[in-house]
C-alpha positions in Angstrom: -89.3 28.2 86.8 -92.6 29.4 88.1 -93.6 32.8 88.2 -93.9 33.5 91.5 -89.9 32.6 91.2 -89.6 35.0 88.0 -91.3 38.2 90.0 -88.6 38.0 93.2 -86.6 40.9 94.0 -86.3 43.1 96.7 -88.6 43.4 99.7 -90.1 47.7 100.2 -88.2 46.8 104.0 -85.2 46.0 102.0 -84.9 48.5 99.9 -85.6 50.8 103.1 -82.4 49.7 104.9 -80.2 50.0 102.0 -81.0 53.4 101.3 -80.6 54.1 105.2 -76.9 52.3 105.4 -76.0 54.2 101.5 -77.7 57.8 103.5 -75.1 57.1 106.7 -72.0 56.0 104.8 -72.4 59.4 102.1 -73.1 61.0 105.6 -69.6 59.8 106.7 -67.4 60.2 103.6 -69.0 63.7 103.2 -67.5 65.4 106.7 -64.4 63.6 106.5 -63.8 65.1 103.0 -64.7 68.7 103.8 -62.5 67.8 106.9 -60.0 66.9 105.0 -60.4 70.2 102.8 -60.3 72.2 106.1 -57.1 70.8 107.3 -55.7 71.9 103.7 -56.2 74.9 103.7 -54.8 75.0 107.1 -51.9 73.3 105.8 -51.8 75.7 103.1 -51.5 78.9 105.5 -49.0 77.5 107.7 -46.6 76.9 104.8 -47.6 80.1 103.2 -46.3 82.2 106.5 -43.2 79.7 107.3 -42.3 80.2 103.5 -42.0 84.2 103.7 -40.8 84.0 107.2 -37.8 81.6 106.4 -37.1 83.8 103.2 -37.2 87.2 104.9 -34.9 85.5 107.3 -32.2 84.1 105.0 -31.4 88.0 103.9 -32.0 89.7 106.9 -30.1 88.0 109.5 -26.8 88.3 107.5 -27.8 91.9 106.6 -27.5 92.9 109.3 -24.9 91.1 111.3 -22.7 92.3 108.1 -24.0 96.0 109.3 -21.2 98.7 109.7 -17.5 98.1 109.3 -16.1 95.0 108.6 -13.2 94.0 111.8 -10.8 94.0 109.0 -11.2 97.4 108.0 -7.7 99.5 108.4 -5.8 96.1 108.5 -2.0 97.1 108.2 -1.2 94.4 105.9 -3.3 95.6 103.7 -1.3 98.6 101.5 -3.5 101.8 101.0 -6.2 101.5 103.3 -8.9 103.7 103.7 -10.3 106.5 105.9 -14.1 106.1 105.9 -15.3 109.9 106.6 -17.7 109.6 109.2 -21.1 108.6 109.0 -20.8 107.5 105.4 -21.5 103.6 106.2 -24.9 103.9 108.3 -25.5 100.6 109.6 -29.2 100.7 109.8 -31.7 103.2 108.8 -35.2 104.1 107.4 -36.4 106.4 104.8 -34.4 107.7 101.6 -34.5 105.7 98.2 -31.0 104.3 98.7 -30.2 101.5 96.2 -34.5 100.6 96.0 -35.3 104.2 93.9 -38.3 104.1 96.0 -39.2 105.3 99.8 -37.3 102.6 102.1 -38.6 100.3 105.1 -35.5 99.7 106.0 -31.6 100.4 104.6 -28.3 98.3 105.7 -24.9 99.6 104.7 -21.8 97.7 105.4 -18.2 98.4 104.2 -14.9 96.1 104.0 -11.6 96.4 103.0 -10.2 92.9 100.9 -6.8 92.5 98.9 -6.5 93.0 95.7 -5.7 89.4 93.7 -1.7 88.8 92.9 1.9 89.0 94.0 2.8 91.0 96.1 -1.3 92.4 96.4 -1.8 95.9 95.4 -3.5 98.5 97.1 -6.7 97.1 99.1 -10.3 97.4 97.6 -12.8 99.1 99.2 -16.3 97.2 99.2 -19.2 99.3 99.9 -22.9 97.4 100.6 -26.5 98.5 100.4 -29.2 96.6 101.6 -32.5 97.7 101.1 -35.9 96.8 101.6 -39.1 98.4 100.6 -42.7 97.4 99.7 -44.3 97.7 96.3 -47.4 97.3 94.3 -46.6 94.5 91.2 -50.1 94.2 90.4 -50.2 95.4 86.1 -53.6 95.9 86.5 -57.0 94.8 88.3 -56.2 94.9 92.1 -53.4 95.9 93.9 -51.0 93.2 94.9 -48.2 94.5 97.9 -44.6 92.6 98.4 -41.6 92.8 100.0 -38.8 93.5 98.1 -34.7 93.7 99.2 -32.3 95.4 96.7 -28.9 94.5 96.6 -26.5 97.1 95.4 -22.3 97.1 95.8 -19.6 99.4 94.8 -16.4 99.1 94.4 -12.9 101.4 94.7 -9.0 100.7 94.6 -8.4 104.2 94.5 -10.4 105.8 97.1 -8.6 108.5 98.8 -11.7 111.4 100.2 -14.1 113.0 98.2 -17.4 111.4 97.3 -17.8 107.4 97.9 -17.4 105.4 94.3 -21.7 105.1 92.8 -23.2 101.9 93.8 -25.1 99.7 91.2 -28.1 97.6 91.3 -26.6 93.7 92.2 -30.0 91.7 93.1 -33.5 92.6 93.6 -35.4 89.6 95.8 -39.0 89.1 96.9 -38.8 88.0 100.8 -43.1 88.4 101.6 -45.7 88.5 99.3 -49.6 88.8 100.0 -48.7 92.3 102.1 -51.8 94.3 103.8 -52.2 97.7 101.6 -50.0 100.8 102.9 -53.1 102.0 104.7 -53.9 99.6 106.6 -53.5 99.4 110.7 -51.4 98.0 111.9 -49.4 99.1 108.4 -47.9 96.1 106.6 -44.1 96.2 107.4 -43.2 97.9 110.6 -39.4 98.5 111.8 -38.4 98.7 114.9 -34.5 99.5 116.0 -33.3 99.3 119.2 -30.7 101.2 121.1 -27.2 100.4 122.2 -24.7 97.8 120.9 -25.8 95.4 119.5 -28.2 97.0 118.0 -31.4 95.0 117.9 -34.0 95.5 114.8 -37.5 93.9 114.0 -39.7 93.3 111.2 -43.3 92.5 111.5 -45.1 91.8 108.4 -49.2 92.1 108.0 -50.2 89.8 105.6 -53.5 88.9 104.2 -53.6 86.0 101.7 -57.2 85.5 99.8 -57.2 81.7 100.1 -56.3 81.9 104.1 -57.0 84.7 105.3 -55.2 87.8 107.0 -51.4 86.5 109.4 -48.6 88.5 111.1 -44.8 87.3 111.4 -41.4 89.2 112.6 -38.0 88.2 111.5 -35.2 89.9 114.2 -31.6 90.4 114.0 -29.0 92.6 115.3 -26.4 94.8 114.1 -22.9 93.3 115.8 -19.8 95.0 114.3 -18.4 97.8 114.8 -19.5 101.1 112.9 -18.3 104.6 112.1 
């Protein structure tokens, strides 16, 4: 081998153009990962507000299309049935600390009447419901950290003949929205709206404002279809 054949390599032109092709192709893989990134966190954000949205949803559509008196209540073939005094199943309403403990968004109260179990059935059972949603700091400590939180509560009579309704008791306690704007903010995190008439339409919009995408808005509706007292 001669020496001239021992010192070959690579050409200064060479070595010019590969470092041009390796700069374009970095160039390339670069953008399509921050691209790729971007469409993440896109992805990220729509499943963040279709995940609250489908959860507030699941609870407050039947909520409220359970609101006021069931169309069994009174049945005749049901012994001792009872005489609701009126007004004491509110469908839908805000304010109070009904079944939450805490200041309300928004309450739903239903009532039905179902047989008590054997043969022939005793007197009828009286089923009182409270729905109740509210929003709440969870946050222990460092910032504050807002959901949206429905509380389930029952109560439950065979006996029920005037005087005060039987006490209800806490059943469930559920987080539907997370991420909510802070109670001061405008618009405010969780408004309610409740229509007029029969049914009785009512809206939720939730303010939310996530860190990782940024701040998004959503409303769940439903309205209130049975009968009330």
């Amino acid at each position: 081998m001669t020496a001239a054949g021992r010192d070959k390599g690579f050409t200064l032109i060479e070595v010019t153009v590969v470092i041009a092709i390796l700069a374009v192709v970095a160039l390339a893989l670069g953008t399509s990962v921050i691209q790729i990134f971007k469409t993440n966190t896109g992805v990220v954000a729509r499943v963040t507000q279709s995940h609250d949205a489908n959860l507030l949803s699941t609870y407050l559509d039947p909520d409220l299309a359970s609101a006021g008196l069931s169309s069994n209540f009174g049945a005749a073939n049901m012994p001792g049935t009872f005489a609701l005094p009126a007004g004491s199943v509110v469908p839908v309403s805000t304010g109070g600390t009904a079944c939450s403990g805490q200041t309300n968004l928004l309450v739903v109260e239903w009532a039905e009447e179902q047989p008590s179990p054997g043969t022939p059935p005793g007197p009828a059972l009286l089923k009182l419901y409270q729905a109740a949603y509210d929003e709440e700091n969870i946050a222990t400590g460092g910032p504050p950290e807002y959901v949206l939180r429905r509380y389930y509560c029952t109560a439950t009579s065979a006996s029920y003949s005037g005087g005060p309704l039987p006490s209800f008791s806490l059943a469930d306690t559920t987080t539907v929205a997370h991420n909510l704007t802070a109670p001061t903010s405008v618009p405010p995190p969780v408004q309610v709206t409740i229509g007029a008439g029969q049914p009785t339409p009512v809206t939720l919009t939730v303010n939310e404002n996530d860190p990782a995408v940024g701040a998004y808005s959503f409303s769940v509706s439903g309205t209130v279809q049975t009968r009330i007292s």
